[in-house]
N, CA, C and O atoms as a GROMACS GRO file, in nm:
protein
  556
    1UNK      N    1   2.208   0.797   5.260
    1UNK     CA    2   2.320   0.723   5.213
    1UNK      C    3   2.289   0.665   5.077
    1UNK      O    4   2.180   0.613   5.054
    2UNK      N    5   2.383   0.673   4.988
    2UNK     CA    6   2.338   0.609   4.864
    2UNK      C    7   2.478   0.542   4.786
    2UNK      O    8   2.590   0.593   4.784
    3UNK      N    9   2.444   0.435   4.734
    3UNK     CA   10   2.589   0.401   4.646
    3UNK      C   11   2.513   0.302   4.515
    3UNK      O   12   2.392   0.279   4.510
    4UNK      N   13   2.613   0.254   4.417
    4UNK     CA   14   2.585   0.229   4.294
    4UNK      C   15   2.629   0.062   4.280
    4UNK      O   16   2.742   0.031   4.317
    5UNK      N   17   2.593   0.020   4.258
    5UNK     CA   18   2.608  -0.159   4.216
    5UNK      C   19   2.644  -0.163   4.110
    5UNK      O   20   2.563  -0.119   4.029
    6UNK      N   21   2.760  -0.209   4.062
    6UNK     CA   22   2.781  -0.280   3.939
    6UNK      C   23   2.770  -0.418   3.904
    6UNK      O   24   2.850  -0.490   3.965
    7UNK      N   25   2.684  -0.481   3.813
    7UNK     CA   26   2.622  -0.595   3.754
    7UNK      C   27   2.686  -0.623   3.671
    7UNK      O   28   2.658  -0.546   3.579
    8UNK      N   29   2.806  -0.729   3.624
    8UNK     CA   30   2.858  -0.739   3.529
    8UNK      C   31   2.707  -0.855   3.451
    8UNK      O   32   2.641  -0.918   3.533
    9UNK      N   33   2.674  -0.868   3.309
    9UNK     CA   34   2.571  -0.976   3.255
    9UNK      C   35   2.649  -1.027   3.132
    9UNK      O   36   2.726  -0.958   3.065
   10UNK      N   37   2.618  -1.160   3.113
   10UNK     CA   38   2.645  -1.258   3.002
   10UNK      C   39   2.556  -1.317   2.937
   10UNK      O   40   2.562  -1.419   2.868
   11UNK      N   41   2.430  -1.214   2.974
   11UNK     CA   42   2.307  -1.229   2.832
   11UNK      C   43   2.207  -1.293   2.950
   11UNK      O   44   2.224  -1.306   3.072
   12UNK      N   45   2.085  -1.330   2.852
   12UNK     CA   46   1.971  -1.295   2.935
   12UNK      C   47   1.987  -1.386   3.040
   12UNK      O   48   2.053  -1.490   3.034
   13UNK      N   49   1.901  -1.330   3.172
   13UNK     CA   50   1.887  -1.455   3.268
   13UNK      C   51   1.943  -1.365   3.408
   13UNK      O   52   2.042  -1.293   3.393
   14UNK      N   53   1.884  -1.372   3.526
   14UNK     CA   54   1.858  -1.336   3.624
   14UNK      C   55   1.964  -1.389   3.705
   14UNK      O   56   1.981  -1.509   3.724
   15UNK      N   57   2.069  -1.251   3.774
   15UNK     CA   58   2.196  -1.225   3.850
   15UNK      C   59   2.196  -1.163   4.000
   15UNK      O   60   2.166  -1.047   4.027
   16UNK      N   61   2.231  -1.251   4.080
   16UNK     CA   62   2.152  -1.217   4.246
   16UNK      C   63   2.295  -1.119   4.259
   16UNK      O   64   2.399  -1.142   4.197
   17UNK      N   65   2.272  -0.991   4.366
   17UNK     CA   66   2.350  -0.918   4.362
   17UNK      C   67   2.325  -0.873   4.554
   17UNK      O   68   2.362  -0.776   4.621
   18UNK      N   69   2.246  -0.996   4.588
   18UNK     CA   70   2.254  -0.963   4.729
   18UNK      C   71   2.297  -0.945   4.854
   18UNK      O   72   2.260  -0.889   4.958
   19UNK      N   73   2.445  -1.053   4.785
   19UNK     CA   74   2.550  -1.051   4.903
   19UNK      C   75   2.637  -0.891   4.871
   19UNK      O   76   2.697  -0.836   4.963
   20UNK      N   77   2.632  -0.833   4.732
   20UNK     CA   78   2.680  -0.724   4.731
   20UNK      C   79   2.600  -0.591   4.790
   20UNK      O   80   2.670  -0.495   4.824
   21UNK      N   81   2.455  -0.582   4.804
   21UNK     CA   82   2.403  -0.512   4.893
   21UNK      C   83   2.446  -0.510   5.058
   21UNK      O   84   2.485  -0.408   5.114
   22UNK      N   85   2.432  -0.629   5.116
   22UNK     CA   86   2.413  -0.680   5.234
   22UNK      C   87   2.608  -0.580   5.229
   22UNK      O   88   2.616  -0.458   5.242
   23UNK      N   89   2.680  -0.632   5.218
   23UNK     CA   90   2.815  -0.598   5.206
   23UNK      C   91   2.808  -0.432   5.257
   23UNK      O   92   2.850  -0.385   5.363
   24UNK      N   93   2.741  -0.366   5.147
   24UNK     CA   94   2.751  -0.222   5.132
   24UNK      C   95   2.708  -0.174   5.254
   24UNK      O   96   2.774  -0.086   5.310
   25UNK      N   97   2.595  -0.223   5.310
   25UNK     CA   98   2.486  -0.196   5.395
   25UNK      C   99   2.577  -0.239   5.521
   25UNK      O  100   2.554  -0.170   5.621
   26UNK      N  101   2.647  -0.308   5.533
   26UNK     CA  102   2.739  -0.351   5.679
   26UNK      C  103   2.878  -0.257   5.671
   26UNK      O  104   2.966  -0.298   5.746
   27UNK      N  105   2.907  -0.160   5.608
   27UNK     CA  106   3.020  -0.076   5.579
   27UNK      C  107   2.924   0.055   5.584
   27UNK      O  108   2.990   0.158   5.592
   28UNK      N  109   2.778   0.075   5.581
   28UNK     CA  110   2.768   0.194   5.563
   28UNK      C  111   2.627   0.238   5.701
   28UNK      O  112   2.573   0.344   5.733
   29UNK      N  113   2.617   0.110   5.744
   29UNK     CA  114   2.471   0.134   5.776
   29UNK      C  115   2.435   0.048   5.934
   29UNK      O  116   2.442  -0.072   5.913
   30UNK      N  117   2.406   0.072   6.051
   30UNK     CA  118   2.387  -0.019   6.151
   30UNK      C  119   2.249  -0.018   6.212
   30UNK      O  120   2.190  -0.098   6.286
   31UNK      N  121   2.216   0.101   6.156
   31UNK     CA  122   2.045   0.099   6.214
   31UNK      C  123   1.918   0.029   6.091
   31UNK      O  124   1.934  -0.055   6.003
   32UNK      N  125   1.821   0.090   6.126
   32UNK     CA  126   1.737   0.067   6.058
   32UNK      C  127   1.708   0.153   5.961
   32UNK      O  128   1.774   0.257   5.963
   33UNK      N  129   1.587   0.136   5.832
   33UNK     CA  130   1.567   0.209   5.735
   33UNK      C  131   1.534   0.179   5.607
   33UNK      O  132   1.553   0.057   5.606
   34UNK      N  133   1.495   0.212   5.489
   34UNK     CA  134   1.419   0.144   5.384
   34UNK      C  135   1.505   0.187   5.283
   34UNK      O  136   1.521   0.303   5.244
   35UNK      N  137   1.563   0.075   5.242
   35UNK     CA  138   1.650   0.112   5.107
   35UNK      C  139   1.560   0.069   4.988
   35UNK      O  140   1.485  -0.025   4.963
   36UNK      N  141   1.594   0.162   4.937
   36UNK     CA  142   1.574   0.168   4.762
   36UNK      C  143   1.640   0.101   4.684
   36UNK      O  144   1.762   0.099   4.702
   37UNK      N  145   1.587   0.030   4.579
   37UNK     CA  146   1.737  -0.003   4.479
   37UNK      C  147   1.637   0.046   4.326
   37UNK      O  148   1.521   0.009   4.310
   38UNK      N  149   1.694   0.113   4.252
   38UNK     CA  150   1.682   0.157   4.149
   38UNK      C  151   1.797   0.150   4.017
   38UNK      O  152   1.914   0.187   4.022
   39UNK      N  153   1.705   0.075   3.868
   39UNK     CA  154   1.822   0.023   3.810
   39UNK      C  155   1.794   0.134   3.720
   39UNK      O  156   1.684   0.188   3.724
   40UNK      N  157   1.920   0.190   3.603
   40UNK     CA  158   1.980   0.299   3.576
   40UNK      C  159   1.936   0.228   3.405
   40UNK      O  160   1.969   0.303   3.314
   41UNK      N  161   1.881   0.122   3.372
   41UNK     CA  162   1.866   0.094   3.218
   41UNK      C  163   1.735   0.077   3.208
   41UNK      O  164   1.648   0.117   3.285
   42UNK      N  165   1.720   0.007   3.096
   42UNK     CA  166   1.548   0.067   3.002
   42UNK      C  167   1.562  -0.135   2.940
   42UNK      O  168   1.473  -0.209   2.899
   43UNK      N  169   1.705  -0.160   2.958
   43UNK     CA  170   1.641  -0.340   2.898
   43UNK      C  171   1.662  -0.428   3.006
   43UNK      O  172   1.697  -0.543   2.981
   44UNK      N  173   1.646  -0.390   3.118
   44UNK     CA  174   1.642  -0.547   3.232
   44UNK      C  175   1.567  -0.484   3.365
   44UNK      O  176   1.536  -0.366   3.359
   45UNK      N  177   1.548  -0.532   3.440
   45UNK     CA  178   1.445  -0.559   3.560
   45UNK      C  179   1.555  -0.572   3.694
   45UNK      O  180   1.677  -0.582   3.705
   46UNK      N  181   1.447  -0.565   3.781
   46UNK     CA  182   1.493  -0.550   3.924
   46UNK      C  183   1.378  -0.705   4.012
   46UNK      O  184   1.256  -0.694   4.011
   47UNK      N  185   1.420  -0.784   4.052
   47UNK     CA  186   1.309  -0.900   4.123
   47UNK      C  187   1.346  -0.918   4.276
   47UNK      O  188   1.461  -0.936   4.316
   48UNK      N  189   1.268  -0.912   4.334
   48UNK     CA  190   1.312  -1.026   4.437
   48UNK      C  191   1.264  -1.133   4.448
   48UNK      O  192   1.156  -1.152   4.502
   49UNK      N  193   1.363  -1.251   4.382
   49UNK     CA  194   1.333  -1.425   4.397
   49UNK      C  195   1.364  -1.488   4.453
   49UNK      O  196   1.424  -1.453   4.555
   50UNK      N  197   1.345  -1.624   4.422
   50UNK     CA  198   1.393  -1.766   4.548
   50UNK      C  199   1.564  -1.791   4.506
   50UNK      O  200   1.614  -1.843   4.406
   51UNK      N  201   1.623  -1.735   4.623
   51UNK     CA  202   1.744  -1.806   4.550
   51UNK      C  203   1.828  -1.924   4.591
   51UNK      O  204   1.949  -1.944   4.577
   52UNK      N  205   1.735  -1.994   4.643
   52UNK     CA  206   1.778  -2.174   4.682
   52UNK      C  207   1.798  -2.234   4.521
   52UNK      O  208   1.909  -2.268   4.481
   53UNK      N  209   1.683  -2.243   4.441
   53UNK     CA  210   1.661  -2.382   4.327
   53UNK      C  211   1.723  -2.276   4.200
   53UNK      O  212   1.688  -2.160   4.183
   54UNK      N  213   1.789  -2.327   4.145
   54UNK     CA  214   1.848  -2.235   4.013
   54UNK      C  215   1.753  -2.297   3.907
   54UNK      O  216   1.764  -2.260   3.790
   55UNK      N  217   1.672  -2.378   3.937
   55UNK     CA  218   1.554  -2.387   3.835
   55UNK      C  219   1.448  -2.243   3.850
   55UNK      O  220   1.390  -2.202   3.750
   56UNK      N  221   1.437  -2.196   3.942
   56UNK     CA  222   1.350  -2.093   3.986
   56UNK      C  223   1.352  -2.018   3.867
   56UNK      O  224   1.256  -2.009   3.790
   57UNK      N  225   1.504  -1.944   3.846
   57UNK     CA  226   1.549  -1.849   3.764
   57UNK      C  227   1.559  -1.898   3.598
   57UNK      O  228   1.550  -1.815   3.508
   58UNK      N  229   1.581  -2.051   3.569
   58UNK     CA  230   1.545  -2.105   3.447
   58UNK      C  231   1.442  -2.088   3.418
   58UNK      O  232   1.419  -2.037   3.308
   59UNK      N  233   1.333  -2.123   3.508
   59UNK     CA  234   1.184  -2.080   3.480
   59UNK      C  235   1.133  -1.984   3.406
   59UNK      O  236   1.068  -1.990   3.302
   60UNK      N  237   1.174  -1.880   3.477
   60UNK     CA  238   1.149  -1.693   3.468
   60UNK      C  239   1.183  -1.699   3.341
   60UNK      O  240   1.114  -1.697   3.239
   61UNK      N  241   1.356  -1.713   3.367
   61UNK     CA  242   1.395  -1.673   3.209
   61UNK      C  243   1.321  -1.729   3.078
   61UNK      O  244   1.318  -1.677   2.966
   62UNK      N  245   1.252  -1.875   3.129
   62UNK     CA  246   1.245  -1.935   2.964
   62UNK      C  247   1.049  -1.869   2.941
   62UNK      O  248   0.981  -1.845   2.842
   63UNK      N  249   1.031  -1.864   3.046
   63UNK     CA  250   0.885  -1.797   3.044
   63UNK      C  251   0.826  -1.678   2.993
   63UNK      O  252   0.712  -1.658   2.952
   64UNK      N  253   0.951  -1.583   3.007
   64UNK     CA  254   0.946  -1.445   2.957
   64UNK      C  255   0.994  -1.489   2.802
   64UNK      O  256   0.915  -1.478   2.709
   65UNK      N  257   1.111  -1.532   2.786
   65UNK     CA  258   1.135  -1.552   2.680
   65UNK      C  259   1.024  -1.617   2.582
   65UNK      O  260   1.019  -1.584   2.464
   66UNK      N  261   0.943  -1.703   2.633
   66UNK     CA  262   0.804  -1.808   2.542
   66UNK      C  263   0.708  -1.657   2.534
   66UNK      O  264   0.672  -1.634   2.419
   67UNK      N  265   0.657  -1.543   2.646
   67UNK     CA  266   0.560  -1.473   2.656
   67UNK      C  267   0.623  -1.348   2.567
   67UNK      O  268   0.543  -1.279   2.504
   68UNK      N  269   0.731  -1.324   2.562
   68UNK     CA  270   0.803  -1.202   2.448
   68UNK      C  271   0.899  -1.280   2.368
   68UNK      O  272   1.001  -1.324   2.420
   69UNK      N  273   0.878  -1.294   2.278
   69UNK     CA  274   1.002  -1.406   2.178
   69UNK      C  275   1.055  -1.254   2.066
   69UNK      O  276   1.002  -1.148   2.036
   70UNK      N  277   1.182  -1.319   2.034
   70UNK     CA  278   1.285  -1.178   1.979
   70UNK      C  279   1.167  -1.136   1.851
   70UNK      O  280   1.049  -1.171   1.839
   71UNK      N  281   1.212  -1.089   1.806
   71UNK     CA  282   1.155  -0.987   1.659
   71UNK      C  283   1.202  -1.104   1.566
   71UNK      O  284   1.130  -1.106   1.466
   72UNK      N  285   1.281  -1.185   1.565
   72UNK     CA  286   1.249  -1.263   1.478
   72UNK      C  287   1.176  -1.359   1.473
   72UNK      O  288   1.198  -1.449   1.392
   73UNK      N  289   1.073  -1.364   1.554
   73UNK     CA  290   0.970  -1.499   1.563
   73UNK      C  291   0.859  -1.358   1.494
   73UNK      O  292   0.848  -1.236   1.503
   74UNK      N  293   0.776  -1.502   1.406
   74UNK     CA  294   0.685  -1.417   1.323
   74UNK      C  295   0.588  -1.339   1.411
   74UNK      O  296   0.567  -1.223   1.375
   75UNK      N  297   0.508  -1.396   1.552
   75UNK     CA  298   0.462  -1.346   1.610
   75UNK      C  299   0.437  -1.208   1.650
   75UNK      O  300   0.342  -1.138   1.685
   76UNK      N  301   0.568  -1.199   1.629
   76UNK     CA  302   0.660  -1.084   1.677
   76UNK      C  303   0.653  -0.919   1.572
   76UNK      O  304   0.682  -0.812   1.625
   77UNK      N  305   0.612  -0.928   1.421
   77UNK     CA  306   0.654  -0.890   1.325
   77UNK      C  307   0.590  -0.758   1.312
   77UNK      O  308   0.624  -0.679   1.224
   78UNK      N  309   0.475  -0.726   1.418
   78UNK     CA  310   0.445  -0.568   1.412
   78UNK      C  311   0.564  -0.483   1.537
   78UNK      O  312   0.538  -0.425   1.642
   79UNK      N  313   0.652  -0.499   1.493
   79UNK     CA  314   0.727  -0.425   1.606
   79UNK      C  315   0.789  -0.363   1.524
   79UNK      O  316   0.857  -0.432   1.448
   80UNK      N  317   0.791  -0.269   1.510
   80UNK     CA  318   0.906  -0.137   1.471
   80UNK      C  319   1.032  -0.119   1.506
   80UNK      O  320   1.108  -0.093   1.412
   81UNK      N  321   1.101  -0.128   1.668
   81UNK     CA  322   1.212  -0.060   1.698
   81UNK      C  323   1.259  -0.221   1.677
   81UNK      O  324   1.220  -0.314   1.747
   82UNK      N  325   1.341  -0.229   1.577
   82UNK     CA  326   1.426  -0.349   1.548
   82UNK      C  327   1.574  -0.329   1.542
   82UNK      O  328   1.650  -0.415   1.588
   83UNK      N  329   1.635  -0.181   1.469
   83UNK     CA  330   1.761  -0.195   1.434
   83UNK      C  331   1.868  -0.207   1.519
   83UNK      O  332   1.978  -0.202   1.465
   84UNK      N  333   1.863  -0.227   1.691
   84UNK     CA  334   1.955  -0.254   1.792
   84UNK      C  335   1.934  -0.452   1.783
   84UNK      O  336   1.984  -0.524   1.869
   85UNK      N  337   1.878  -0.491   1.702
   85UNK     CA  338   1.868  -0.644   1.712
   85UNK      C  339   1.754  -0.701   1.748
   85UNK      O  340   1.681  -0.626   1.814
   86UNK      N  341   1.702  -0.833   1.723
   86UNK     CA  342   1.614  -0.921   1.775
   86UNK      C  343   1.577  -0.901   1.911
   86UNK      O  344   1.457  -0.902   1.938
   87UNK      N  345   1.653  -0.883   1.993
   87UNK     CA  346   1.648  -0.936   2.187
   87UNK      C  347   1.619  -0.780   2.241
   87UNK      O  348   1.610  -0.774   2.363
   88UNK      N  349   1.602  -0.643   2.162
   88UNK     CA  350   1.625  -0.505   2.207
   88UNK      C  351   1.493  -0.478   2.261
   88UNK      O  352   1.480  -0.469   2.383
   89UNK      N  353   1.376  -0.462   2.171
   89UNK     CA  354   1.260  -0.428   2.185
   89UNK      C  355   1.176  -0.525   2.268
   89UNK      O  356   1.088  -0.497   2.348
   90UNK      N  357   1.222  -0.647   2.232
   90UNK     CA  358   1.158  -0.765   2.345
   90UNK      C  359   1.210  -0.724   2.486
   90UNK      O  360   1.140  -0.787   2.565
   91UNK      N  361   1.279  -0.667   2.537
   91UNK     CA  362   1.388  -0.654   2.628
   91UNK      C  363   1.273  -0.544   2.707
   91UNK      O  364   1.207  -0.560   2.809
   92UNK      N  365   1.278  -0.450   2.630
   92UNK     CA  366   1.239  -0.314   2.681
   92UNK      C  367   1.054  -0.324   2.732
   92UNK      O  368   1.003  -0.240   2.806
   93UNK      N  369   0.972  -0.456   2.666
   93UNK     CA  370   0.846  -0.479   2.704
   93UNK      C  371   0.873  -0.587   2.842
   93UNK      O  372   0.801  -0.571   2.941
   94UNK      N  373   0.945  -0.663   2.843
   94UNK     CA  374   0.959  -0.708   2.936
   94UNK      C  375   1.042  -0.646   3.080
   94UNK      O  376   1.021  -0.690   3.193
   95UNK      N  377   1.129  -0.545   3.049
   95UNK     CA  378   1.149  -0.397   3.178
   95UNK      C  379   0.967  -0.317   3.232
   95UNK      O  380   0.935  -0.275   3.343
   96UNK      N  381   0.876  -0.321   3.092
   96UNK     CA  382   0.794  -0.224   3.147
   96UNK      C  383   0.653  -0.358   3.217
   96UNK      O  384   0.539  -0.335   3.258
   97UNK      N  385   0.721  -0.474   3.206
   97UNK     CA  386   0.634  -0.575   3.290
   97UNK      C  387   0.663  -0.614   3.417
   97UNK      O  388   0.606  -0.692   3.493
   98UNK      N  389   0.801  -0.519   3.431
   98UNK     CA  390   0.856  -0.596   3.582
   98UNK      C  391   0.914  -0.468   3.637
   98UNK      O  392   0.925  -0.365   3.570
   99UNK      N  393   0.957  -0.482   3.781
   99UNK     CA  394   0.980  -0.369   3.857
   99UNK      C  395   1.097  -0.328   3.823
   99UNK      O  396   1.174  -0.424   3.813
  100UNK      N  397   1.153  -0.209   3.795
  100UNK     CA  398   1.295  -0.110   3.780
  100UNK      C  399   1.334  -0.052   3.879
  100UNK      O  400   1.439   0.011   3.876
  101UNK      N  401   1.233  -0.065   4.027
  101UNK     CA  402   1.304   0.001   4.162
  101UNK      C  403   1.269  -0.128   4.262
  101UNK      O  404   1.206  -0.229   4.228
  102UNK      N  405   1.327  -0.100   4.393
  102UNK     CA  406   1.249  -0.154   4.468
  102UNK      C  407   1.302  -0.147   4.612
  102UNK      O  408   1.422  -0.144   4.640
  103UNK      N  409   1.165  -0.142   4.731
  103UNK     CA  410   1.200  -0.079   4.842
  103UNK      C  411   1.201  -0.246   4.925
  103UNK      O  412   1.123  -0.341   4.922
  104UNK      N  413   1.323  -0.219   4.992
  104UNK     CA  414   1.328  -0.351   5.101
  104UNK      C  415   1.324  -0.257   5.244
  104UNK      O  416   1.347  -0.136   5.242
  105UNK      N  417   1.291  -0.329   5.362
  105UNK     CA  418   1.333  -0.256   5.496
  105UNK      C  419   1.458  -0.308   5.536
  105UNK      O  420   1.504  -0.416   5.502
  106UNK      N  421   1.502  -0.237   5.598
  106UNK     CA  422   1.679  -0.320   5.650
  106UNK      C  423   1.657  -0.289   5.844
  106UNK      O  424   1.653  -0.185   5.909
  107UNK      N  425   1.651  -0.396   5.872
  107UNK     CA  426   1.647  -0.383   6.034
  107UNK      C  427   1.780  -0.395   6.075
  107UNK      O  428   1.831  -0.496   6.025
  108UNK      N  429   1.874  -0.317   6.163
  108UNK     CA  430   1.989  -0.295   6.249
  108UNK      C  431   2.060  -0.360   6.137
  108UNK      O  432   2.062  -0.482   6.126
  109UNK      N  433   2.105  -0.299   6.072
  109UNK     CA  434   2.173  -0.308   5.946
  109UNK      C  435   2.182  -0.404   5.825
  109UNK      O  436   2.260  -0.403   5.730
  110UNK      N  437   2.035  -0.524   5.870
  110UNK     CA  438   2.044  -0.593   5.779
  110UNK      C  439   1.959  -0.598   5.669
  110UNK      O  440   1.901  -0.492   5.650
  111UNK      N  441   1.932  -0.694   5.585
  111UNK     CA  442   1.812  -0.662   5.452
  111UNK      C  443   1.716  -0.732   5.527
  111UNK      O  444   1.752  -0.833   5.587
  112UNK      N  445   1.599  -0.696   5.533
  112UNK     CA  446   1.479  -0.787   5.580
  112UNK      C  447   1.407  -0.870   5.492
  112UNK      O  448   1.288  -0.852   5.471
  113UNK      N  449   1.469  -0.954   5.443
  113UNK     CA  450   1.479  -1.095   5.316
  113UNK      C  451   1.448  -1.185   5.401
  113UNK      O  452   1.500  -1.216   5.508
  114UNK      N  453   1.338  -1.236   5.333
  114UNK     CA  454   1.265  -1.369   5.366
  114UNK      C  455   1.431  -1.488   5.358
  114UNK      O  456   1.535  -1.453   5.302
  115UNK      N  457   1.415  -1.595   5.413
  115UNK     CA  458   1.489  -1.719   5.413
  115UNK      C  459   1.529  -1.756   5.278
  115UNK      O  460   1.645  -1.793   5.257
  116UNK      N  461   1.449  -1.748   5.190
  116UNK     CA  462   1.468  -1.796   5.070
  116UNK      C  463   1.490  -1.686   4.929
  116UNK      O  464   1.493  -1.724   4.812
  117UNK      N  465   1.504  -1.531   4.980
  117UNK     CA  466   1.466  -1.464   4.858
  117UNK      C  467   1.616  -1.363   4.886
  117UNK      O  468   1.686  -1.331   4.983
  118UNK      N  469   1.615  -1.334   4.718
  118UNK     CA  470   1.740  -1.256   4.703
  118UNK      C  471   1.721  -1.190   4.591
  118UNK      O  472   1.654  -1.224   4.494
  119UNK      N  473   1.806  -1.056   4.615
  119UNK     CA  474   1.771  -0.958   4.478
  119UNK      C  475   1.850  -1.021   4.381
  119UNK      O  476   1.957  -1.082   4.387
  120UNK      N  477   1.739  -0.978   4.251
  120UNK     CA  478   1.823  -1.009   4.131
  120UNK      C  479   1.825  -0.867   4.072
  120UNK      O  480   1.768  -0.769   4.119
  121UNK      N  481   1.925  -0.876   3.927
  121UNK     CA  482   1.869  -0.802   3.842
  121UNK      C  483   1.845  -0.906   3.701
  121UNK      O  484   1.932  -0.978   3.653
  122UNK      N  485   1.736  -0.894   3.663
  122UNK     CA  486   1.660  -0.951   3.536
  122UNK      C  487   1.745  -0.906   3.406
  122UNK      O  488   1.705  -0.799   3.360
  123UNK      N  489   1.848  -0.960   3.338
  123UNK     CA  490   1.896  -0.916   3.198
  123UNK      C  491   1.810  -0.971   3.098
  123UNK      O  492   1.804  -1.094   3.087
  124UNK      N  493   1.723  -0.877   3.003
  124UNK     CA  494   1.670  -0.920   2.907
  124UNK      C  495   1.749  -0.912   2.775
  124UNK      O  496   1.694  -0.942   2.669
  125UNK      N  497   1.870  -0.874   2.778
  125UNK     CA  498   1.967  -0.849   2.634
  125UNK      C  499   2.018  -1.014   2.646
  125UNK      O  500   2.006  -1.103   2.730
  126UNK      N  501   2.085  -0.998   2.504
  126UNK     CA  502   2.150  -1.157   2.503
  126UNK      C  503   2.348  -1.096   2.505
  126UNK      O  504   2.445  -1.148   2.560
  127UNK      N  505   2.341  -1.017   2.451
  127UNK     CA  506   2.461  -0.947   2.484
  127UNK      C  507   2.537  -0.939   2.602
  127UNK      O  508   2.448  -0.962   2.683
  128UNK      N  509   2.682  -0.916   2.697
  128UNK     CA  510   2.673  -0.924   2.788
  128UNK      C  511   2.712  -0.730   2.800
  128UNK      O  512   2.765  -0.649   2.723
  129UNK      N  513   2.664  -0.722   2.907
  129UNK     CA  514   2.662  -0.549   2.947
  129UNK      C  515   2.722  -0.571   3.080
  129UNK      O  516   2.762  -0.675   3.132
  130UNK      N  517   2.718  -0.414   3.138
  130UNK     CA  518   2.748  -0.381   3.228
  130UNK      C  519   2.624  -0.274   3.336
  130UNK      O  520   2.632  -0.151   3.332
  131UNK      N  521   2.565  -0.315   3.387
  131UNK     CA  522   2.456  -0.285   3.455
  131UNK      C  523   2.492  -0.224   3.610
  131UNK      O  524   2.553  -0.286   3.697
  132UNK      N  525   2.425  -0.061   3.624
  132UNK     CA  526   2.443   0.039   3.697
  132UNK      C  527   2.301   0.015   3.792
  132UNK      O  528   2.200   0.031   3.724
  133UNK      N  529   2.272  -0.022   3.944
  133UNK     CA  530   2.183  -0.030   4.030
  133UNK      C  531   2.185   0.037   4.116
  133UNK      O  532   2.244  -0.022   4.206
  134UNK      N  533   2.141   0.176   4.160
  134UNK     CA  534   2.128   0.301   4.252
  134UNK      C  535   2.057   0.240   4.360
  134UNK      O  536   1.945   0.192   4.342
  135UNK      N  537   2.125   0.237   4.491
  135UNK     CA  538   2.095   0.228   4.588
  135UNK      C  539   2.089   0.345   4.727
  135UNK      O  540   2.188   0.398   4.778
  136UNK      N  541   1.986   0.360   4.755
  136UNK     CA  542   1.935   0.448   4.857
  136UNK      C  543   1.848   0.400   4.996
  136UNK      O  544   1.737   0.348   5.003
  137UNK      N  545   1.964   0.445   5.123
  137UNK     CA  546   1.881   0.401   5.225
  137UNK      C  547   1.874   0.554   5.302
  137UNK      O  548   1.951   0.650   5.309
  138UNK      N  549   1.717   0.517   5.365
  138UNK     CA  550   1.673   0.652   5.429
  138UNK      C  551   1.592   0.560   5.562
  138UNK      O  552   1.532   0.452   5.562
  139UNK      N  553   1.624   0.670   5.678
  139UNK     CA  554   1.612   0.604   5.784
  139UNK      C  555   1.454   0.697   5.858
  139UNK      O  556   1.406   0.662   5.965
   0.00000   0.00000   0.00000
């Protein structure tokens, strides 16, 4: 079984998309089995975080942002791929620091998520996009 998530984003910062899994997965799915989720871009991430404290996700975001700062911080100034903007190439080191798939188990049709954790997807653009997440469950 497989279907596609759409992520609408309003720039950087981490978007839980778990009640839209759980959803899919109760319309498509009653047993058990290990879904996949796989994201379809090259500038944002796939996590599973805490999604009680919305400081959690302030964290992340301002952390990555302090550990990759845009192309315009001098730090920054041996980087080459610049002409998509400041936030592009920072974007794309911080996708190859964090996961782009990821396998959950789903018991009798549900996600097997800790109490406190929920998928995100990680937007590293400041732009807002539209973000494609391939989902695959195999039993």
């Amino acid at each position: 079984m497989a279907g596609v998530f759409e992520i609408s984003t309003n720039g950087q910062g981490l978007y839980e998309f778990t009640a839209q899994v759980q959803g899919w997965l109760r319309e498509t799915a009653a047993g058990d089995g290990l879904l996949t989720l796989f994201v379809r871009h090259t500038s944002c991430s796939l996590l599973i975080q805490e999604n009680a404290d919305p400081e959690v996700q302030t964290d992340l975001r301002n952390f990555f942002h302090r550990l990759v700062p845009p192309t315009t911080d001098p730090s920054m100034s041996y980087l080459t791929h610049t002409y998509e903007g400041p936030d592009d190439m920072p974007a794309h080191i911080k996708a190859v620091m964090m996961p782009v798939s990821l396998s959950i188990p789903v018991i009798e049709g549900r996600l097997a998520l800790g109490t406190w954790q929920g998928i995100y997807l990680f937007e590293h653009r400041d732009a807002p996009h539209r973000r494609q997440v391939v989902g695959h469950l195999s039993s």
